[in-house]
C-alpha positions, -999 to 999 in steps of 0.1 A, spaced: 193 -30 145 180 -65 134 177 -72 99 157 -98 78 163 -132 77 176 -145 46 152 -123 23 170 -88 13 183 -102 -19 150 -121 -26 130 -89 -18 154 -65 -41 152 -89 -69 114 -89 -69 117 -48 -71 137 -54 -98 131 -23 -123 107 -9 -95 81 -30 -113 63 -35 -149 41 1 -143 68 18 -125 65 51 -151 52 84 -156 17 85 -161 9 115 -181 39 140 -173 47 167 -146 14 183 -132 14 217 -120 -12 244 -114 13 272 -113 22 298 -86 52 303 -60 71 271 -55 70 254 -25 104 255 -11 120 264 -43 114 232 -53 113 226 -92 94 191 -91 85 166 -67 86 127 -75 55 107 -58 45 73 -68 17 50 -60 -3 15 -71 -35 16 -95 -53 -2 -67 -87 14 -50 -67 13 -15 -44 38 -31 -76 62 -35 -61 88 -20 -32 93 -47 -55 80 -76 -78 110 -65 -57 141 -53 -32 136 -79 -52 137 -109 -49 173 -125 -66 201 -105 -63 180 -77 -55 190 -39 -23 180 -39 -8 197 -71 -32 227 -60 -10 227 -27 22 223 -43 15 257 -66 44 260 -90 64 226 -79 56 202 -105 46 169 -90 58 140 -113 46 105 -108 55 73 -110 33 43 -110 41 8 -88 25 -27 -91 37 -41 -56 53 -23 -23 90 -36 -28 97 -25 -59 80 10 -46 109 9 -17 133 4 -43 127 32 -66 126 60 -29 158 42 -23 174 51 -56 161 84 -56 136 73 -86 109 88 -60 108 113 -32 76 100 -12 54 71 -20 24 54 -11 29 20 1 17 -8 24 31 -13 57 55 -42 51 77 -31 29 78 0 47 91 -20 81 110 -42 58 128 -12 38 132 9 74 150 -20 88 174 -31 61 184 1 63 196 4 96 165 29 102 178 52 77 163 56 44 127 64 52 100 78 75 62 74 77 47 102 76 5 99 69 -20 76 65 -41 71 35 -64 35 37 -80 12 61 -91 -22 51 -94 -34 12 -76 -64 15 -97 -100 15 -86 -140 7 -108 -150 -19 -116 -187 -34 -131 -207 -59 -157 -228 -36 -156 -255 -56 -122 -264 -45 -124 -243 -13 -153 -244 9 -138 -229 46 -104 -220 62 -100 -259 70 -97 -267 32 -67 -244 32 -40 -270 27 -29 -285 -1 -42 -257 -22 -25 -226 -41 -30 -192 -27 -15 -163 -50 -3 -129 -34 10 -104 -51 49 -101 -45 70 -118 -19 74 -95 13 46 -76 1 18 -68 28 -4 -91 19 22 -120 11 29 -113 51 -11 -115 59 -12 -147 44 19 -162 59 9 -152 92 -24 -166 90 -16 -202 76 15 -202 104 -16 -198 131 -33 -223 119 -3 -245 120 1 -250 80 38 -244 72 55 -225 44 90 -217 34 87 -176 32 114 -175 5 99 -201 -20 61 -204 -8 61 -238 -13 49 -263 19 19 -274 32 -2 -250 15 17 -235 -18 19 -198 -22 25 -182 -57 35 -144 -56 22 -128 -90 15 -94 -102 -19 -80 -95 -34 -73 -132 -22 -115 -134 -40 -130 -108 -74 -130 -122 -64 -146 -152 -47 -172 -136 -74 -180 -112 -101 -185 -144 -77 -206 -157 -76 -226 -127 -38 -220 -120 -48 -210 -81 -72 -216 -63 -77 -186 -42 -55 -154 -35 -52 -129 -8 -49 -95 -25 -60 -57 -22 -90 -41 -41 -102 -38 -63 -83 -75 -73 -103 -96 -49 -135 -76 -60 -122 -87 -94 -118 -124 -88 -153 -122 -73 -168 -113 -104 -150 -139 -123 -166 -165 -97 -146 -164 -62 -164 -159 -30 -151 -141 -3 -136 -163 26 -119 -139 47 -120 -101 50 -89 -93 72 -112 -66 86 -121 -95 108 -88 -102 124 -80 -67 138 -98 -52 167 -121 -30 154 -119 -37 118 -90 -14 113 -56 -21 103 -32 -2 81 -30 -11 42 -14 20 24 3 48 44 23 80 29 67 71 35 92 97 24 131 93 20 145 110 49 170 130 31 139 147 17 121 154 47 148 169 62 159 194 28 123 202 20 100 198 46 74 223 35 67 202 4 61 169 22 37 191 45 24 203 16 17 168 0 4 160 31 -22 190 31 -34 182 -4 -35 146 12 -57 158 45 -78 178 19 -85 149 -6 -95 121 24 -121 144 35 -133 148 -4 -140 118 -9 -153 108 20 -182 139 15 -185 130 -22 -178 91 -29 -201 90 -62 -176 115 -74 -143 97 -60 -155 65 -77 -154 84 -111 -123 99 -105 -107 67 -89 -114 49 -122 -105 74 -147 -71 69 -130 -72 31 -135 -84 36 -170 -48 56 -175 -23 36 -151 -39 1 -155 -51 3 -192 -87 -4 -183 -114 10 -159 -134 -11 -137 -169 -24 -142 -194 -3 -122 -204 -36 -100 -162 -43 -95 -156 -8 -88 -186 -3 -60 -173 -36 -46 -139 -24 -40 -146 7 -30 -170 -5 2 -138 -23 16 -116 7 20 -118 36 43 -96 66 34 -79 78 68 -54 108 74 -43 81 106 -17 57 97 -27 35 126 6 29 140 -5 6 166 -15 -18 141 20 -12 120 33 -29 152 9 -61 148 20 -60 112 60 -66 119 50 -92 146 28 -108 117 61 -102 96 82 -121 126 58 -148 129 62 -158 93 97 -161 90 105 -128 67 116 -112 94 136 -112 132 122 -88 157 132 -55 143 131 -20 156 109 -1 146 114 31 170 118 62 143 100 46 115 68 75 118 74 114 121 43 124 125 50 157 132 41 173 99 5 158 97 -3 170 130 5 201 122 -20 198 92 -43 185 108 -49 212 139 -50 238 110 -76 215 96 -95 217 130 -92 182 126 -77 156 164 -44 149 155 -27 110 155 -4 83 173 28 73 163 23 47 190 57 52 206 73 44 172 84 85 165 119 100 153 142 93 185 
């Protein structure tokens, strides 16, 4: 199994304490009943961003996935970046988490392909570079300037990477500093900075880049554009492996509510938008503007899929850039459990793109 190149340490120290929101948001949630499994309590986590709609949505109380889980309390834990997400399953902190595709491939392959499994999809798209125009008027003005992502190793830290490396502009992956500088900040900071002029742009999820809009940026690439079809994978469901293997019938179960809550709010979006920021009210101390939140919530699209194949163009982006060698990603999805939701569902099932359990 390859590893990373001369990043585990940086990547673990930017997990550090599983990040600044990395806590419980309003206690263990249960709607009562049998137990699934025997289970006493489940731990998911997730981000307050709008491409975590599917969490922000079926968790909240009542929700399809607490309804699914019956009497197993489902306690949750609340990330600001994918790292530090892959460091709390790794200590046990969480059972299953939402979390973007590269630090999924990077947590599967520092550990030898053993700590975690993909197991669902959750959101397409929601991820843009945005700029102030006065300093940055197309991709050609890219260098010399100071993009912000929000963690090193994080998916979007990769996106951006990748992209300046095609255009021949060259940055050091561990310090971001090079032809074009790259500062890796916390999500709830990069809006401030960029209105106090500290960056000049930043490729980020929603709803920050619908955020950083409304405090003056413009929109100067929606990655939509550089995937064939406009789809590519920006959160997907990973549980530790231990726990798929000693209580399968609650990660299906999670997975159900998940199935469940997609096709919600995909039939009632007014409604998921209300729900989406009560959620962000709680977990990120504020809700979104009306204008902010319809912004964001056009660039997502929920999906039960995890779009493996594009997980695959991901770790190539990841190779490209420097953060990682040319890992192996055979056994990173089992897919198994979804499919089986899904066909009850009457729902197609999904891919794993020749990337299933061996």
């Amino acid at each position: 199994m390859t590893a990373l190149v001369a990043l585990p340490a940086l990547l673990l120290a930017a997990g550090c304490g599983y990040g600044s929101k990395a806590v419980d948001n309003d206690g263990p949630k249960t709607v009562g009943g049998k137990k699934v499994d025997g289970l006493d309590e489940v731990k998911l986590g997730y981000f307050p961003n709008v491409t975590h709609a599917t969490p922000l949505v079926g968790l909240r109380s009542g929700g399809q996935i607490p309804r699914e889980l019956g009497g197993t309390k489902v306690r949750t834990q609340v990330f600001n970046a994918g790292p530090s997400a892959i460091e709390a399953l790794n200590a046990k902190a969480v059972d299953m988490t939402w979390v973007g595709p590269s630090p999924s491939i990077n947590g599967y392959v520092q550990s030898g392909g053993k700590n975690l499994r993909i197991v669902g999809g959750a959101t397409s798209g929601g991820a843009s570079l945005v700029v102030n125009p006065r300093k940055i008027r197309s991709l050609s003005d890219l260098r010399g300037k100071k993009i912000a992502t929000p963690q090193l190793g994080n998916t979007q830290d990769v996106a951006l990477l990748h992209y300046l490396k095609s255009k021949g502009i060259e940055v050091s992956p561990e310090t971001g500093k090079g032809d074009t500088s790259v500062l890796r900040q916390d999500n709830k900071e990069i809006p401030t900075t960029f209105r106090q002029g500290g960056i000049d742009g930043a490729w980020v999820p929603e709803p920050t880049a619908a955020k950083l809009v409304d405090a003056g940026a413009r929109t100067l690439l929606d990655e939509k554009k550089l995937w064939k079809g406009g789809k590519f994978v920006t959160t997907n469901l990973v549980v530790r492996q231990d726990f798929l293997k000693e209580h399968p019938a609650v990660v299906e179960a999670v997975l159900r509510g998940s199935v469940k809550t997609n096709a919600w709010i995909r039939s009632h979006p007014g409604a998921a938008k209300k729900h989406i920021n009560a959620a962000l009210r709680r977990d990120a101390g504020k809700p979104l503007p009306d204008a902010v939140l319809d912004a964001a919530f056009r660039q997502i699209e929920v999906t039960d899929d995890p779009l493996a194949a594009t997980l695959r163009g991901q770790a190539g982006h990841a190779v490209s850039a420097g953060l990682l060698k040319k890992p192996d990603l055979k056994g990173i999805y089992d897919l198994a459990p979804l499919n089986r939701v899904l066909r009850s569902e009457g729902r197609p099932t999904v891919s794993d793109a020749g990337l299933g359990r061996k």
